[in-house]
N, C-alpha and C positions, 0 to 999 in steps of 0.2 A: 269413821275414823280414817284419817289419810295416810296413804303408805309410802313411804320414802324407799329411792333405789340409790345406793350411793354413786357418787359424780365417778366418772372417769375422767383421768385428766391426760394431756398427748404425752407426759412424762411418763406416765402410767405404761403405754403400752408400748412406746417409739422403741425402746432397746429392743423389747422380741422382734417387731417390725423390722428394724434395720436388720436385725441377723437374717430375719426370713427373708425378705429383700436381696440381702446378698448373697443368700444361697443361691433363690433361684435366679438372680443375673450373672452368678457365677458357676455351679456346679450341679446346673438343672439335669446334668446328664447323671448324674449319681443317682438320681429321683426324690423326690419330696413326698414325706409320707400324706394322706389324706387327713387325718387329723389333724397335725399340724395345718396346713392348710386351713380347714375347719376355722384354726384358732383364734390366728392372723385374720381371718374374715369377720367371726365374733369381736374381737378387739376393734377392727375399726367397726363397728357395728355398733358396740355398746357407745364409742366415745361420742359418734355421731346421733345420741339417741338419749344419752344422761342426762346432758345441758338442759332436755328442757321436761327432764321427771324430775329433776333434784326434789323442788320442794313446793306444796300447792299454794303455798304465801309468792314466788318467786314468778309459778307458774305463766300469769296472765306478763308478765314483764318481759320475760324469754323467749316467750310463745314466738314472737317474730325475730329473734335478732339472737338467741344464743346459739340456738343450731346451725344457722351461718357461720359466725365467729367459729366455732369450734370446726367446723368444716374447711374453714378459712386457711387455719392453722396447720391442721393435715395439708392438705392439697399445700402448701408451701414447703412444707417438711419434706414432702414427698419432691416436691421440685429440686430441692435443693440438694437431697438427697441425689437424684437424678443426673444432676449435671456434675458433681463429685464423679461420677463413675464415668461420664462423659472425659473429666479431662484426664483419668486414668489412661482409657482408650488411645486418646489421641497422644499420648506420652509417649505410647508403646510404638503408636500409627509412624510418627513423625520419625520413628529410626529407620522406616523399612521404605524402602524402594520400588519401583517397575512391577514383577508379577507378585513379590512379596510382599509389596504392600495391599493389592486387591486381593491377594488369602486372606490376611489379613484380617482387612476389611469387612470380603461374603462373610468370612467364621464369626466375626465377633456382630456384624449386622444379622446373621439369622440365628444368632445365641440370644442378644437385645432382644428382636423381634418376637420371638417363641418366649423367652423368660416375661413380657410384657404384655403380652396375652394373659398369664397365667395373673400377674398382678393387676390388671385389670379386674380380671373378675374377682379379686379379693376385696376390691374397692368398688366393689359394684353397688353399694348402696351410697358410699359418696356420688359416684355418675348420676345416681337415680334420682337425689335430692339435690343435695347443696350445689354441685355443680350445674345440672340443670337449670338451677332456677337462678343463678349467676350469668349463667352464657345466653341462655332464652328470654327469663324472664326481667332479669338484671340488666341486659344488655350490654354484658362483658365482655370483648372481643378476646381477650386477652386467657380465659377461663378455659380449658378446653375438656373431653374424657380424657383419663388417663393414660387409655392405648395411643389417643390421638398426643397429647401432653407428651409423651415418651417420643415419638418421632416428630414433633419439633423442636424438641433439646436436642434429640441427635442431629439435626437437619443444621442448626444453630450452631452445637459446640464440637461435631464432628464432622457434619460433611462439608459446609462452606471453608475451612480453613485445611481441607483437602481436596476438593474437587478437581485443582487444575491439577494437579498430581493425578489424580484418579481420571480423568478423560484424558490427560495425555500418556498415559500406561494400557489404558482399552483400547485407544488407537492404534499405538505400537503392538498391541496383539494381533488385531484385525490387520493391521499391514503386514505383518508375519504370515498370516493364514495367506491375505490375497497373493505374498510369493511362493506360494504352496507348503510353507511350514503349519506341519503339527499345533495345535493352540488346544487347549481347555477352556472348550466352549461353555461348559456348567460352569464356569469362572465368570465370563463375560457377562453369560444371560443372569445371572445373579447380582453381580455390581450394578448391572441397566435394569434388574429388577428393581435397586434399590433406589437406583434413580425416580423410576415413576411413581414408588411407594411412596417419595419425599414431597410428592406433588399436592399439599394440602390447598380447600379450598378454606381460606378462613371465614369467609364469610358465612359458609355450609362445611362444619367440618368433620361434617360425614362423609364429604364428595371429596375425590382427587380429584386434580387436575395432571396436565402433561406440563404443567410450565417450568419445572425442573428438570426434569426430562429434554423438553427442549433448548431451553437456554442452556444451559449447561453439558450438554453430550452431545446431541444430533445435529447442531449448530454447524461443531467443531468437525465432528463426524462427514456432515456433509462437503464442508469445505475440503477436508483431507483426503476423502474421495474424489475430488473436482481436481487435486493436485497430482493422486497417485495414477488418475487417469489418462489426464493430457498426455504427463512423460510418460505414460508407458503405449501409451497408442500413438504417437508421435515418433518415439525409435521404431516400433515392431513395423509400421505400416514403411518406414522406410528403405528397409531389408529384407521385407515379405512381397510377396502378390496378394492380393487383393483378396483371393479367394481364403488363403491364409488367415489375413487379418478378420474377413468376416468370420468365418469358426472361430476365432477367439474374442470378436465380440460379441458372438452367440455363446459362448460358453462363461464369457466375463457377466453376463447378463442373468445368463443361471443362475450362477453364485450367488449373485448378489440379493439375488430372491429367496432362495436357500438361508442367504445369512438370516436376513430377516423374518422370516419362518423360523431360523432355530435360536437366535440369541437378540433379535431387535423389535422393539415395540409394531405392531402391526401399523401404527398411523406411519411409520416413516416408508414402507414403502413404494408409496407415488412419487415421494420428492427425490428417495434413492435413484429409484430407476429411470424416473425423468433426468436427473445429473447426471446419469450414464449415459444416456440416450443422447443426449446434448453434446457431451466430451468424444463418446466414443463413434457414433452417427454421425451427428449434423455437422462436427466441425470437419468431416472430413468425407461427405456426402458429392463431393464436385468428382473426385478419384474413385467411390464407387461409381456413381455414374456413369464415370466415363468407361468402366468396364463391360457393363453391359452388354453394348455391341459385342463384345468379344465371345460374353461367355454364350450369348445368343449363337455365333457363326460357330462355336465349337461343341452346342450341345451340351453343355454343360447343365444339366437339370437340376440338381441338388444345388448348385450354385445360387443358380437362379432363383432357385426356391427360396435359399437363404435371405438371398440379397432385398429380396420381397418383403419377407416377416421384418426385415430391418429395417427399412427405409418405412415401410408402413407406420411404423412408430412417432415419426417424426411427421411436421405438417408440409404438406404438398411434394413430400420426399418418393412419390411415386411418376408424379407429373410429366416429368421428361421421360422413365421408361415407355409410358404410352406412347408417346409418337416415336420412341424407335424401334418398337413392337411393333407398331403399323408398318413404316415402312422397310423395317427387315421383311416379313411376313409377303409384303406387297412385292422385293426383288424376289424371294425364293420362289413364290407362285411364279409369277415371269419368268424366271428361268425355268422352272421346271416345265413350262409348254414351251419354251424358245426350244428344248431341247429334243422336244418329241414332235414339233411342228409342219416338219415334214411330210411324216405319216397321220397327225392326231386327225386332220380335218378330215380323214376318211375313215376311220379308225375311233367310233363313238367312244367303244368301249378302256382303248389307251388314254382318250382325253378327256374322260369324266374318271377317271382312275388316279390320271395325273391330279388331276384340282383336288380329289378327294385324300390323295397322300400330305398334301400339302397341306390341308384345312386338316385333319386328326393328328396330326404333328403337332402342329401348335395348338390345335382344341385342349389335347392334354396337356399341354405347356401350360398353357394358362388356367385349364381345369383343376390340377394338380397342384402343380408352382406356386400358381396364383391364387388360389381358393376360390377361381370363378370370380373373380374380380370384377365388377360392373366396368368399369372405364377397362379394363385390359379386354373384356369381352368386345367392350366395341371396338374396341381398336385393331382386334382379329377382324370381326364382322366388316368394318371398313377395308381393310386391306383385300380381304376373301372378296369384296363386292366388286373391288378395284382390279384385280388380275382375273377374274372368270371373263368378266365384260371386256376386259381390254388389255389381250394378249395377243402373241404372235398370231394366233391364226382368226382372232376376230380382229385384225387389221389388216390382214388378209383377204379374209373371207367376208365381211361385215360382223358389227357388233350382234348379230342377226345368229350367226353361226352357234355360238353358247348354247342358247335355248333349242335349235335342231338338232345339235351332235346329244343333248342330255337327252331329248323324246327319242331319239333313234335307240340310245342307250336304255331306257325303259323297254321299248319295241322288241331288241334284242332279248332282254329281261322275260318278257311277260309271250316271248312267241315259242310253242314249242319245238323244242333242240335238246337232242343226248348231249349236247354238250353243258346245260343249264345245271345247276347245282337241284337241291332239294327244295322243295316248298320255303322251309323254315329260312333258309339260309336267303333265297331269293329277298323275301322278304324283310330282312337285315337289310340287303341291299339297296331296297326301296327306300328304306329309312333314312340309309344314304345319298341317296338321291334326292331328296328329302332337303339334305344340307347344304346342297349343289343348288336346289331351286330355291331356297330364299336370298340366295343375293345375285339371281337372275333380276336383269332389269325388263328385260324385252318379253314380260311372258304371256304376252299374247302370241307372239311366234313360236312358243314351247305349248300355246294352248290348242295353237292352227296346226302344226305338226305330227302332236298326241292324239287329237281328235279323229285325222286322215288318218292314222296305223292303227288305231284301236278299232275303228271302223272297218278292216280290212283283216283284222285277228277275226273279227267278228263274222265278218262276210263270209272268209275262206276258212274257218273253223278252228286256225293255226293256235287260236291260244292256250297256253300252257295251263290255266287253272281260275276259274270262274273267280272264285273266293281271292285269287291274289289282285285278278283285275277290278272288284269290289274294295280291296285295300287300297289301292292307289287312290280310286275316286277317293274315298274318305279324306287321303291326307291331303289333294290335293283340296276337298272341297275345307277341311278346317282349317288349310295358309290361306285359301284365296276369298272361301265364301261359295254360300250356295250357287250363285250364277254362273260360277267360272266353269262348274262343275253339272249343269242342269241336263246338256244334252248328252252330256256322256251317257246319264241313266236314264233318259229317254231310248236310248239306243237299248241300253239291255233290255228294257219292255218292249221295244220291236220285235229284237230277237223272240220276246216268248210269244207273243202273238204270232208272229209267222210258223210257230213251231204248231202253234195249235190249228192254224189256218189248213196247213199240210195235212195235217191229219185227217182235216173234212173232206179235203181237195182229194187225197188216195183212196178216201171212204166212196168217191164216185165214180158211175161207171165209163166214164172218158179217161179220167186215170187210170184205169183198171185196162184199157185199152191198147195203150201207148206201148211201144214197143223198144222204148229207154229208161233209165231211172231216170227220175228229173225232180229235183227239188227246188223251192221258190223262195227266197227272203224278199219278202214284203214292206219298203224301209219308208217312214217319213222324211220326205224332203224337208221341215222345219228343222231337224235335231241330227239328220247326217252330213255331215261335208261331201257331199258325192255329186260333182259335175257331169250335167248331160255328156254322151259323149260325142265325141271332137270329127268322129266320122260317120259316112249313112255306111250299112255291114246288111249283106244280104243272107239271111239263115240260111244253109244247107235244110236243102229239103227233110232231112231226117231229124230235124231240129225244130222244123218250124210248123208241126204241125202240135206237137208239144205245147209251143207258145200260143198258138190259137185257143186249145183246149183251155187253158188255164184262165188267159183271159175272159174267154165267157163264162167260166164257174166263177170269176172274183166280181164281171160287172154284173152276174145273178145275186152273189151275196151284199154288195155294196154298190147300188146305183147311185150315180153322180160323179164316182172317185175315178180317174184315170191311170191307168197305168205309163210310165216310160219306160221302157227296159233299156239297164244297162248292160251294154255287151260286153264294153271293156272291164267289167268288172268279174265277168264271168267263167267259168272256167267247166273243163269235165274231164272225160276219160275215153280213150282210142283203143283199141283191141287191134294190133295188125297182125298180120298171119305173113308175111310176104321176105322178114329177114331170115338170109339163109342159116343166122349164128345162131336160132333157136326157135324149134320144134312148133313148141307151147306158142310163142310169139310173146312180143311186150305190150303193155299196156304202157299207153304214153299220158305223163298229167299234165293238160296244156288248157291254153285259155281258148275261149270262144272265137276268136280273131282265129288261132291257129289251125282250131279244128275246122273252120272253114274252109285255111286253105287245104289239108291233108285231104279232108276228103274228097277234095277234087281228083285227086289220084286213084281216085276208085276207078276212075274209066278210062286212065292214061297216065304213062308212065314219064312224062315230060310234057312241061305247060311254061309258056313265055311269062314275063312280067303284064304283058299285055292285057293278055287272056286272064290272066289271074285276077288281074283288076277289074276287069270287066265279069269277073262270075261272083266276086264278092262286095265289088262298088266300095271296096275301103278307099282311103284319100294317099296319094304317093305317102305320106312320111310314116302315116300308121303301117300301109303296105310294107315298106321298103323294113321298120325295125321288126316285123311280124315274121318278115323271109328270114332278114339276118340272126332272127332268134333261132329259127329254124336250121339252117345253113350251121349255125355256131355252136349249137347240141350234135351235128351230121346228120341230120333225121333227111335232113335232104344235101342233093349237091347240086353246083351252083357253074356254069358254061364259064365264067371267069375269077380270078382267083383276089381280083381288087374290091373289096366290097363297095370304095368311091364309086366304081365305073358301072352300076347296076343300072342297064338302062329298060325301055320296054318292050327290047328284043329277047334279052338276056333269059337262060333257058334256064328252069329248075327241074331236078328230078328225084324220086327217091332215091335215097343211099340203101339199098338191098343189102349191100353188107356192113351193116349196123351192129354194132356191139355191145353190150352192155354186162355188167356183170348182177345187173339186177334186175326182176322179172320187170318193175314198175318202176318207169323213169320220168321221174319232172323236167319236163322240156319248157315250160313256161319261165323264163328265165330271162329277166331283164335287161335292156340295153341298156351300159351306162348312157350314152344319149339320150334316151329318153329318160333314166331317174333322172338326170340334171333336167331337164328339162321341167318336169315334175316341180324339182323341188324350186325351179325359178318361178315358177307358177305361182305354188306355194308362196313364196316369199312377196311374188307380188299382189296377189289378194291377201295377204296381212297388208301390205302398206294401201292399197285401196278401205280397206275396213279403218286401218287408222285415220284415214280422213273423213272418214262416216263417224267417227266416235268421236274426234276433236269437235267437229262442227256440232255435233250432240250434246258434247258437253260446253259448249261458247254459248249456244241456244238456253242451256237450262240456268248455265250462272248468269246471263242476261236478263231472265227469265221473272229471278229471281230478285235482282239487283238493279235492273232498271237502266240504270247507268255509272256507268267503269270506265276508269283511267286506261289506256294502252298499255300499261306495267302490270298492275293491277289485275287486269282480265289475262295476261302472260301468265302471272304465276299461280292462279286460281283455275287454269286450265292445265296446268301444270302439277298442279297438288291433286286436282281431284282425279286424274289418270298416271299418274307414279306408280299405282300397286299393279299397273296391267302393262305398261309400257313406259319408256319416256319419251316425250313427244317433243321435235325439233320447234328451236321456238319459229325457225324458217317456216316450216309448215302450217303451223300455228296461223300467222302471218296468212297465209296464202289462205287458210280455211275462213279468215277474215272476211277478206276478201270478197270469197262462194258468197258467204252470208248477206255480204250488203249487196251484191248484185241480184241475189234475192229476195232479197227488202227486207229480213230479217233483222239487220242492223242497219244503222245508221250513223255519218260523224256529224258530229254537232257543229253549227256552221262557223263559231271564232273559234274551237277549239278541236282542232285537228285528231289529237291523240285522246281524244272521247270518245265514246260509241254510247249510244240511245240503243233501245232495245226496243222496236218497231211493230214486229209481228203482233 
């Protein structure tokens, strides 16, 4: 038996609907009981559910088409409904004004909003059927849910015939805030809420979009920012300084971030702050610019710092500070040695002092300021490379000079002196030095230099700490490479080898004999820089019997090997009993040279230059700076008072009354004529080894290459010795030259500036 449910019709239920409807789009704050509710949901439920129980004769005929129709008819009703209350709204909307019409507005858009959530889900079994299958399966464009349905009648019958009102009232707010008025920002970000809310995509009208949002707000928005910026950074930059205007385009740029963060859709702010950057930067990028210099010559760091984060923003708006980075960086190193150039060249430690104030000055400038900036880094690194190599006193001195005045400043460093700071601190300073040597060009003369005073800490035991001279090789071996750095620690395994040599050598009974201390360093001529010496020196008998012994204990342990001894390297210690200022007597610390001459005075109290030469066979210039060292400690006195006029008559004698306020005096104390001497030495076997290492490296790129252009083999000889030297391409040239008159090279017969590579 079939059972019948009777029809509901939209008359049926629309009066209770309409009143429940305007309850809650009108007095949802009051609240709506749940029952109610209930009921309204039941109603459309039954009406959407009748059509097709009415009756089982009708059944198979309705099946497809009543429950649409009747679906049909609601969903219109409800339209219709819908935009009735829309042009209420805008009845109200169209009397109110400026911030009274967007109260307005937010109030009655999140009154709409909130009451149409709730009637959605009263119609949620229309969404579920009839509408679905209209919009999906129907392919209704025009069909939508009802939450979505509700905000295209508002987008329809109340935003479009208010919008320029409403974006030209949000602007005027936002231009209030930018002149630092107070605004109710929950006002703004609520209208701009509404905006992107309005953003349906109808083809998916489950998906916003921003296309109302943008056409219609951030369009206008953007332009009116592009307006309120020119004129206001166009007066301010007029009447202000520069430094001025950038804090207020650092602070304009804040804001503008802030804004967007608290009331603007997150997609606008690239093109925001790009229109700032544009207006308030680039168009006026020529006058910061040209600031620069300024705020660079007055130390103005903050400035600087600013003027970086800004220009950064903008493309190639850093460009030009590099090159006035460089050569500000490049006059202030120049002056700062024009200014000490007097004294630097003698004065290690004043002239790697200067360069080092001058590079941590702007290391931090650009460290800081700059964030480390790749092109601002080089652009110090160029300048620093520019004023160490070529300043006053290496245009003075030669390009040469850099690289000797920093090794002497290490030497000082690493020799022991109460004047030297602590371990920890020296070593800082290394690091510093450090700084100084990478934009040395010449460092094979920083390598000839260090090698002879490390060699000479080592010898005479002067150095301050095993472990700091271990730190130096290191950094110097990680800038240069293991090779730069090989013989240095060859030499430290000398040293430990002669330590244990000694100890076999004292274990015997010839040392055990000897009636001096005498100790021996044992050195490889491959890995020390130590030249034979320059004169023949005849050992005082109490010396040389010393040197016998030893020799035959060293050619018993090592047959084959030869010994040379060097004298002038040598040194010891004098006992004299004969000054009348003290009792005890002094021990004098002199070199070998010297003690040859003193103890000639064992057996006479005055000796010509004659005689003198002829008991120790030294050569006139070692003789003559060995007296004048003498003579210029008083250990001795001298028959004239010119030291020019010292001839081989000229009488020495001891000075008997000698004074000192210390038991133990260092009398070994160098003539400036001979360091100079030394260091010209020095200077010129670096430039003899440069032309061993040019031709070495012409030989190997030929070698290699068969045959090269004359340009070509210039600058391939050039690149591959850069990290140790730079080599004159004059020289260059001339080591050509050696080569082909050695048959090494050859020029190709029609073409001149070729070379064949022959060997």
């Amino acid at each position: 038996m079939a059972s019948f449910q009777k029809k509901v019709t939209l008359d049926d239920i629309w009066p209770d609907l309409d009143a429940g409807l305007s309850q809650l789009l009108t007095d949802l704050n009051e609240g709506f009981p749940k029952k109610r509710w209930m009921k309204l949901y039941t109603d459309v439920y039954n009406y959407c559910t009748t059509s097709r129980a009415a009756s089982s004769t009708t059944a198979k005929r309705t099946s497809a088409t009543g429950a649409n129709f009747a679906g049909e008819d609601l969903y219109n009703r409800l339209n219709d409904f819908l935009k009735r209350h829309m042009k209420s709204l805008l009845k109200v909307a169209e009397t109110r004004l400026d911030d009274s019409l967007l109260n307005y507005y937010k109030k009655e858009w999140d009154r709409f909003t909130t009451a149409m959530k709730y009637i959605h889900n009263i119609f949620e079994y229309l969404n579920r059927h009839w509408i679905k299958r209209e919009s999906e399966d129907g392919g209704k464009k025009d069909v939508y849910p009802i939450y979505t349905l509700s905000l295209v009648i508002w987008c329809q019958s109340m935003f479009k015939p208010l919008k320029s009102r409403l974006t030209s009232a949000l602007l005027a707010l936002i231009e209030k805030e930018r002149n630092g008025e107070q605004i109710d920002t929950t006002l703004v970000s609520g209208v701009i809420g509404a905006y992107v809310a309005l953003g349906l995509n109808k083809d998916k009208p489950k998906e916003t979009t921003l296309e109302v949002y943008k056409r219609d707000f951030e369009d206008a928005f953007l332009q009116s920012t592009d307006v309120f910026y020119t004129a206001e950074s166009t007066q301010f930059i007029a009447v202000n300084t520069i430094s001025d205007y950038m804090r207020k385009v650092d602070l304009r740029l804040q804001e503008e971030d802030h804004r967007v963060r608290l009331y603007l859709h997150a997609s606008t702010a690239h093109d925001l702050i790009q229109r700032c950057e544009r207006v308030l930067i680039e168009k006026h990028r020529d006058q910061i610019w040209a600031e620069f210099q300024t705020l660079l010559e007055n130390d103005k760091v903050e400035d600087l710092g600013r003027m970086y984060s800004l220009l950064a923003r903008i493309a190639r708006g850093l460009d030009p500070l590099k090159d006035i980075l460089e050569k500000h960086v490049q006059v202030v190193g120049s002056q700062a040695v024009d200014a000490v150039a007097a004294t630097a060249a003698n004065e290690p430690k004043e002239y790697v002092e200067t360069l080092l104030r001058v590079h941590k000055k702007y290391n931090d400038l650009v460290t800081n300021s700059f964030k480390a900036d790749p092109g601002f880094v080089a652009a110090l690194d160029k300048a620093c490379r520019r004023f160490v190599n070529d300043n006053a006193v290496t245009k003075k001195e030669g390009t040469a000079k850099s690289p000797e005045l920093l090794a002497k400043y290490c030497d000082n460093l690493l020799k022991k002196s109460p004047k030297n700071p602590d371990e920890a601190e020296i070593l800082e300073l290394l690091n510093d030095v450090m700084l100084v040597f990478k934009y040395i060009e010449d460092r094979d003369v920083f390598q000839t230099f260090y090698s002879k005073m490390f060699a000479k800490r080592l010898i005479h035991g002067t150095s301050a700490s095993e472990y700091l001279e271990g730190q130096m090789i290191s950094k110097l071996k990680q800038n240069c490479g293991y090779d730069y750095t090989s013989k240095l620690g060859r030499m430290f395994g000398d040293m430990s080898v002669s330590k244990e040599l000694m100890e076999r050598f004292n274990a015997t009974s010839g040392a055990k004999d000897l009636v001096v201390d005498f100790t021996v360093l044992v050195l490889g001529t491959g890995a020390w820089p130590l030249q034979p010496p320059s004169t023949n020196f005849t050992l005082p008998t109490e010396l040389s019997s010393c040197e016998t012994i030893f020799t035959k204990f060293y050619t018993g342990e090592h047959s084959g090997r030869k010994l040379s001894w060097l004298h002038q390297l040598s040194k010891g210690e004098i006992k004299t009993r004969y000054a009348a200022s003290s009792r005890a007597g002094y021990t004098f610390q002199c070199s070998t040279y010297q003690m040859g001459v003193l103890l000639l005075f064992n057996d006479t109290d005055s000796m010509a230059t004659e005689d003198i030469q002829t008991a120790t066979q030294l050569t006139d210039n070692m003789l003559r700076s060995t007296l004048l060292s003498l003579v210029k400690t008083k250990v001795l006195l001298m028959s004239t008072d010119d030291e020019a006029a010292i001839t081989k008559s000229t009488k020495f004698s001891l000075n008997k009354g000698f004074k000192s306020k210390r038991a133990r005096v260092l009398i070994n104390v160098p003539i400036r004529e001979a360091v100079k001497k030394e260091e010209g030495d020095t200077h010129k076997s670096v430039e003899e080894d440069r032309k061993l290492q040019i031709q070495a490296a012409i030989v190997r790129i030929m070698k290699m290459r068969k045959r090269l252009d004359h340009t070509t083999l210039i600058t391939e000889v050039v690149t591959q010795l850069q990290n140790r030297f730079k080599p004159k391409v004059s020289v260059i040239k001339k080591c050509i030259d050696i080569l082909i008159e050695k048959e090494f090279l050859e020029r190709e017969e029609n073409h001149k500036d070729v070379y064949n590579y022959k060997a």
